[in-house]
C-alpha positions as CSV (number, residue, x, y, z in Angstrom):
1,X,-6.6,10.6,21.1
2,X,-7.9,11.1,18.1
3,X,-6.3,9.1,14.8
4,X,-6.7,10.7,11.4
5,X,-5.5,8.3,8.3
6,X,-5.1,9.9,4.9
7,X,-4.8,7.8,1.9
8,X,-4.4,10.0,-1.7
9,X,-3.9,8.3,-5.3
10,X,-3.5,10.3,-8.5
11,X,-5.7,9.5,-11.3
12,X,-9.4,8.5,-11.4
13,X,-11.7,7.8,-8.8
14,X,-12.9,8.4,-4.8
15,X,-13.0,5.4,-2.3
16,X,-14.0,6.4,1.7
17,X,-13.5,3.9,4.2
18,X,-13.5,3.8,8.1
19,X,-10.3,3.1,9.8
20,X,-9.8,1.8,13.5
21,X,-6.7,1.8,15.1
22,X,-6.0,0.2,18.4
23,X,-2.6,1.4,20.5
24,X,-1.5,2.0,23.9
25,X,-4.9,1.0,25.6
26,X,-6.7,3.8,23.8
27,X,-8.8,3.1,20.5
28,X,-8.5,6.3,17.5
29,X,-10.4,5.8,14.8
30,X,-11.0,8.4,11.8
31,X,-11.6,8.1,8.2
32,X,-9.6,7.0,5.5
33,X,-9.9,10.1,2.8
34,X,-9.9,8.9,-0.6
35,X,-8.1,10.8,-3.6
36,X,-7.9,9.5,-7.2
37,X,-6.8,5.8,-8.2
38,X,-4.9,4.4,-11.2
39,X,-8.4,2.9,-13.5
40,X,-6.8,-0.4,-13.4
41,X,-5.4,0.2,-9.5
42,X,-7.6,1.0,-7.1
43,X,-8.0,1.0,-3.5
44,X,-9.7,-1.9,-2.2
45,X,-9.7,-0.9,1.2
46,X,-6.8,0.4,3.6
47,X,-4.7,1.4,6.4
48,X,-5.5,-1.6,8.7
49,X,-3.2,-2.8,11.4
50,X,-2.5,-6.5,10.4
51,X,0.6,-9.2,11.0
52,X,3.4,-10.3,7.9
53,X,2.6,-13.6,7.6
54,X,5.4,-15.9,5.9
55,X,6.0,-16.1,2.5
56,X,6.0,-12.0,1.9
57,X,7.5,-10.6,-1.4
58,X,8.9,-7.1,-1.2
59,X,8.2,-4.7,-4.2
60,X,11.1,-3.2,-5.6
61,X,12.6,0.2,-4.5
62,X,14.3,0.6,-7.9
63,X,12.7,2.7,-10.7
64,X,13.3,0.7,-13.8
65,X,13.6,-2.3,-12.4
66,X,10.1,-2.8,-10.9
67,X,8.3,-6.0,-9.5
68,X,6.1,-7.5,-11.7
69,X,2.5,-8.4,-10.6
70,X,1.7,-12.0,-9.8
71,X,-1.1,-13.4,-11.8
72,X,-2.9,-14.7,-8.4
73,X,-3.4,-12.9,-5.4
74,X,-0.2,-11.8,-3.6
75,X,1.1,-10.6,-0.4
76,X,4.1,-7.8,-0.8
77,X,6.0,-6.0,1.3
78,X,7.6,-2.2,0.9
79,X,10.8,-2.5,3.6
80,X,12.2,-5.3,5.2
81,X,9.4,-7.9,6.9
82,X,9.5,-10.3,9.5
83,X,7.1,-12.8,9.5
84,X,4.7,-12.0,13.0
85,X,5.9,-8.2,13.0
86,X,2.6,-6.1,13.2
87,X,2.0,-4.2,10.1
88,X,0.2,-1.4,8.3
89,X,-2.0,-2.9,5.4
90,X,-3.5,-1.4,2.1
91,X,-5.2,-4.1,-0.1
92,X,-5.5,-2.9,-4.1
93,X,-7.5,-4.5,-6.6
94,X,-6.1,-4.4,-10.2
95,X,-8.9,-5.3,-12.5
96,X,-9.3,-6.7,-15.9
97,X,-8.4,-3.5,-17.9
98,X,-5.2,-3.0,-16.7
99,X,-2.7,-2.1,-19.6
100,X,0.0,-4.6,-20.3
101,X,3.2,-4.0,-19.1
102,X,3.4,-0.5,-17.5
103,X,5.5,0.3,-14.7
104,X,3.8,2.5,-11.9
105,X,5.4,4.1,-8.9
106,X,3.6,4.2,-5.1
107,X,5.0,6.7,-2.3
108,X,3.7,5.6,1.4
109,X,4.4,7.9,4.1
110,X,3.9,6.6,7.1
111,X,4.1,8.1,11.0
112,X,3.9,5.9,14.2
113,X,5.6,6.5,17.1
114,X,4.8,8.8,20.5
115,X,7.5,10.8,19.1
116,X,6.1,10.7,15.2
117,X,8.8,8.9,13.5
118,X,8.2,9.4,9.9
119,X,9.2,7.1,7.1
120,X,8.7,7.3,3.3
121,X,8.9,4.2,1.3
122,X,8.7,4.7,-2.7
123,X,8.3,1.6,-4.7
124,X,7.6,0.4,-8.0
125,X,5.4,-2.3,-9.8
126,X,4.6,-3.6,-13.2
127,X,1.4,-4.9,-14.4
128,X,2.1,-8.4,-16.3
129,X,2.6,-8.9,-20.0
130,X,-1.2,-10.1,-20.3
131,X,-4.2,-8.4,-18.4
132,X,-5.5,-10.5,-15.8
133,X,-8.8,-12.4,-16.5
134,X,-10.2,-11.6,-13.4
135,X,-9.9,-8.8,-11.0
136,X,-6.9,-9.8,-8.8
137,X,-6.5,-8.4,-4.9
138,X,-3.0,-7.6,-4.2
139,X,-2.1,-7.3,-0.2
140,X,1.1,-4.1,0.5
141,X,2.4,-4.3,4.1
142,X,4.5,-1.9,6.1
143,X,5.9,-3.9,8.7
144,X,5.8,-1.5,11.8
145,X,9.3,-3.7,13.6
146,X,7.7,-5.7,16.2
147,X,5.0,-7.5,17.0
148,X,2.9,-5.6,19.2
149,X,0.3,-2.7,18.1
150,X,2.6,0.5,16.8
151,X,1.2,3.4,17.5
152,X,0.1,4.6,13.9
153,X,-0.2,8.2,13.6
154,X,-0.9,8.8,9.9
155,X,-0.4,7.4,6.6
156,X,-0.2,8.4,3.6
157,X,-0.3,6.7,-0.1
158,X,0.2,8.1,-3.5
159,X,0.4,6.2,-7.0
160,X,1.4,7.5,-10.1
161,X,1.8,5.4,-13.7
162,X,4.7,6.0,-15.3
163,X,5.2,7.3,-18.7
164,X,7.4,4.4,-19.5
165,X,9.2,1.4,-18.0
166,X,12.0,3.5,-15.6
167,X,10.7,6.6,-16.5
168,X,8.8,7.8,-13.8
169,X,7.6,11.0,-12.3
C-alpha cells in the first residue's frame, strides 16, 4: 500500500519533505509535495502521525474572529482534541517579517479511514500586533479520534492571507 501525502500553500515558496506513515501492520510512505507558503508562514515540516498532548488550543473556525498567535511556541488544534488521541501534525514557522495583525485562513483536507472518510477543517489565525523577534514554530494537530495509528490516506493543506481582518477569500 502505497501512501501519497499532498500538502499545497498559496503564496511564495517550495518545501519537499519525506513522509512515513505507519497503519494496519503495513508501512506507506511517499512524499510530501510542496506548493507556495505565506513569506511570513511557512511549512516547517508536515504530515506526521503524532499524539495531542495536554494543554492543546484550538484555532478558531470563525472568519473574523480568528485566534491570535502566541508569542512563544504553541500547540493548536483544528477540531475537537483529546489529549492521547493520535493525530495528524503540520509544524509552521512564522518568522520575523510577519506583518502585524493580519488575519489568514488555512483549509486542511484530510482522508483516513479503509473506507476514505474525508474531512475538511477551515480555520483562521492572526499574526500578533508586534512581529515576533525570533522565528517562532507553531505545532497544528488533527486529532484522528483515538489513540491508535489511523489509517491516513491523504492530506491536504492550503493557506491564504486575507485581504483584511474577516475578509477572507
Amino acid at each position: 500500500m502505497v501512501i501519497i501525502v499532498a500538502v499545497i500553500s498559496l503564496a511564495a515558496g517550495v518545501v519537499l519533505g519525506a513522509v512515513t506513515v505507519t497503519s494496519r501492520g503495513e508501512t506507506g510512505s511517499g512524499t510530501s509535495v510542496g506548493g507556495n507558503n505565506l513569506a511570513y508562514w511557512t511549512q516547517a515540516d508536515a504530515d506526521n502521525l503524532s499524539t495531542v498532548p495536554a494543554g492543546t488550543t484550538a484555532l478558531s473556525t470563525a472568519v473574523g474572529t480568528p485566534t491570535t498567535l502566541a508569542a512563544a511556541a504553541t500547540t493548536y488544534t483544528i477540531n475537537a482534541a483529546t489529549t492521547g488521541h493520535a493525530a495528524v501534525r503540520w509544524n509552521f514557522t512564522e518568522s520575523t517579517s510577519a506583518p502585524t495583525s493580519t488575519e489568514f485562513e488555512e483549509t486542511f483536507k484530510v482522508v483516513t479511514g479503509a473506507a476514505d472518510t474525508v474531512t475538511i477543517v477551515t480555520v483562521y489565525a492572526e499574526t500578533r500586533a508586534t512581529a515576533p523577534g525570533a522565528a517562532v514554530i507553531f505545532t497544528i494537530l488533527y486529532d484522528v479520534g483515538s489513540t491508535t495509528a489511523p489509517i491516513l490516506d491523504s492530506v491536504l493543506e492550503i493557506t491564504q492571507q486575507c485581504s483584511s481582518v474577516g475578509h477572507c477569500p
